[in-house]
N, C-alpha and C positions, 0 to 999 in steps of 0.2 A: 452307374449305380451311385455314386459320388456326385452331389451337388454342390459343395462347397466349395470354392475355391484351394486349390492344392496349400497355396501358400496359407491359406487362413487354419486350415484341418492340423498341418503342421502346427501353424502356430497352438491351436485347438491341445492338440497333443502332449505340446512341450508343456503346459500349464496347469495336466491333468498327470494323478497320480500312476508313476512306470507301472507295468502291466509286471508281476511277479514274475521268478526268471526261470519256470517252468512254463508259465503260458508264452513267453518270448520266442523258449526254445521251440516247442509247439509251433507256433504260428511260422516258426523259418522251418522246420522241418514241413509244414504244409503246401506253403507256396513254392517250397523245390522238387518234392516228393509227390506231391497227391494233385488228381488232376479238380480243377474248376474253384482253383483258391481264393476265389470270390466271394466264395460260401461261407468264409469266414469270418465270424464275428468281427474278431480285431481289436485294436486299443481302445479307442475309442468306443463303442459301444461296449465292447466286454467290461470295460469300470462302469458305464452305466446299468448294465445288469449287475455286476456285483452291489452297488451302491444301493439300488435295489433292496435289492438281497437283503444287505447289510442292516437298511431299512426297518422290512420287513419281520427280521428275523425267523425266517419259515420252519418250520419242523416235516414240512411236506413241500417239496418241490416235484415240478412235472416238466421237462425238457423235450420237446417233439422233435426229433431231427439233430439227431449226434452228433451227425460228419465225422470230424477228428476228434469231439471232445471238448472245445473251448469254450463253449458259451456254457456247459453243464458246470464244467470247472470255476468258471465266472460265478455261478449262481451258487455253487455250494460255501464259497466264500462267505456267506452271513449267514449259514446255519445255526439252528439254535444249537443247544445239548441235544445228541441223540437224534437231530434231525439228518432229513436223506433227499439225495437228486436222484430220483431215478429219470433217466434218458433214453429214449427209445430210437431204435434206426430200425430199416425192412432192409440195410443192406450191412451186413458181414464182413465186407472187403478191410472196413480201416480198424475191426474189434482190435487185432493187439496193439494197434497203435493208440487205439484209444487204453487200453487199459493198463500200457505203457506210464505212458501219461497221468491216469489218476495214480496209479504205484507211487510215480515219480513226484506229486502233488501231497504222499500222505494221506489220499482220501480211499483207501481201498474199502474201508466200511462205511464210506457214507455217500457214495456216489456209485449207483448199482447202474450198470448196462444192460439194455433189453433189446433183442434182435427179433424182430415180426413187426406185421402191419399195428399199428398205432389203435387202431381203433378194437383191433384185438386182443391187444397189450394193457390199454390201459382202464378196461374195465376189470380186470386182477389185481390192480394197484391197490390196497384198503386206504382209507382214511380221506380225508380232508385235505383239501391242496391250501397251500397259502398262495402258491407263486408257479405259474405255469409261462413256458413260452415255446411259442410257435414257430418253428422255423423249416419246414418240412415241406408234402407235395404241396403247389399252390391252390389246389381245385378241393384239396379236400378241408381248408381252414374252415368255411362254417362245420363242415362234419367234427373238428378238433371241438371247435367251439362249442358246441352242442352238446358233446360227451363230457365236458369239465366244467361248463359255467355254473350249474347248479351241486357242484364239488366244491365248488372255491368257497372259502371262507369269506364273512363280510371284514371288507379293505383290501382284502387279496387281491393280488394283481394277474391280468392274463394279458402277456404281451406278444405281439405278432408281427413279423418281422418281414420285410419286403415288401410292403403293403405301399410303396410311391411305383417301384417295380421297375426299376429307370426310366420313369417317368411314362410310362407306358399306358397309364390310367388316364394320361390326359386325350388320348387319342380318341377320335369317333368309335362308336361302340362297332362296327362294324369293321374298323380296321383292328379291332382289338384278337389278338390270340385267344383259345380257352384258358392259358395263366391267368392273364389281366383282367379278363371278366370275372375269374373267380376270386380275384385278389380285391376288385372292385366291389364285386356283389358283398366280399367281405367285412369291408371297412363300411358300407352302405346299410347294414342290416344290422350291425355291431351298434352302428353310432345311434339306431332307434329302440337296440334292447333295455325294454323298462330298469332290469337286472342288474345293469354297466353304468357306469360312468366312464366317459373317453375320449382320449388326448390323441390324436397325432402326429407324432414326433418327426419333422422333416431330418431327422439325423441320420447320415447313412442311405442307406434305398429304403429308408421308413419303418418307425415300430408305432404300431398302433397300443396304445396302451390301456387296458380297458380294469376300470375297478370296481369290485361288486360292491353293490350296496347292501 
């Protein structure tokens, strides 16, 4: 999942503003606790979605794929006045730990947690997204795409996360899993919608990062 050289991402790290010492605690209570701590954002990308964020300044954010909680908590970091994360999982198992965490963040009104299939969830969302990211099942990212691109505001960002896949996208289409083809077919239909403009970012296992026009 990591491309970088270990010693450079360090070095990467040490130069890049500390991660606030609720996502810290988070992120060590992940990798001891919760199984497949890979799924986690982490220092490094987590400042660049806040930064984002911060950006941005959204009053609507859309979070696909909760996990623990990190990368929602990332992105509610440059909320405007009165603006909200809401974050969607189909899985239950880490809710109180996730809502641990926002408690322990200060964000219990601005960072709402949603448990069911995503595409069920977030056609009940009202309003206009600013800032959406995708980090959920792999096969179903154009489906994400689809339900939010014509939400998003123009400049709004929609970012999608594992899109290199550890490198899995470079393989013959035939030795490719159904992930990587959907992860493929993702980045490949994205980078010709008239609707997007899009970057992407070899950081991490890949965010593709797409802005409406």
């Amino acid at each position: 999942m990591d491309f970088l050289d270990p010693a450079l991402e360090r070095y990467a790290a040490s130069r890049t503003e500390p991660e606030p010492e609720h996502l810290s605690a988070l992120a060590a209570e992940t990798r001891a606790d919760v199984p497949m701590p890979q799924m986690l954002s982490g220092h490094l990308q987590g400042r660049l979605l806040s930064l984002f964020s911060g950006l941005l300044a959204p009053k609507l954010v859309l979070d696909i794929g909760t996990y623990t909680g990190y990368s929602a908590l990332c992105l509610a970091e440059g909320l405007a006045e009165g603006g909200t994360v809401h974050t969607i999982d189909v899985d239950d198992g880490h809710t109180p730990m996730v809502r641990r965490y926002i408690e322990k963040a200060g964000l219990t009104e601005r960072v709402v947690p949603h448990i069911g299939p995503a595409t069920d969830v977030i056609p009940w969302i009202e309003g206009v997204f600013d800032l959406v990211f995708i980090d959920a099942d792999k096969e179903s990212y154009l489906r994400y795409f689809d339900l939010v691109v014509d939400r998003v505001r123009p400049g709004g960002l929609i970012i999608a996360d594992n899109v290199l896949w550890s490198g899995k996208v470079l393989l013959p289409k035939k030795a490719q899993d159904a992930e990587t083809r959907a992860l493929a077919a993702y980045a490949a239909q994205v980078a010709k919608d008239p609707r997007v403009d899009s970057l992407l970012l070899p950081l991490r296992d890949g965010l593709l990062v797409s802005r409406r026009k």
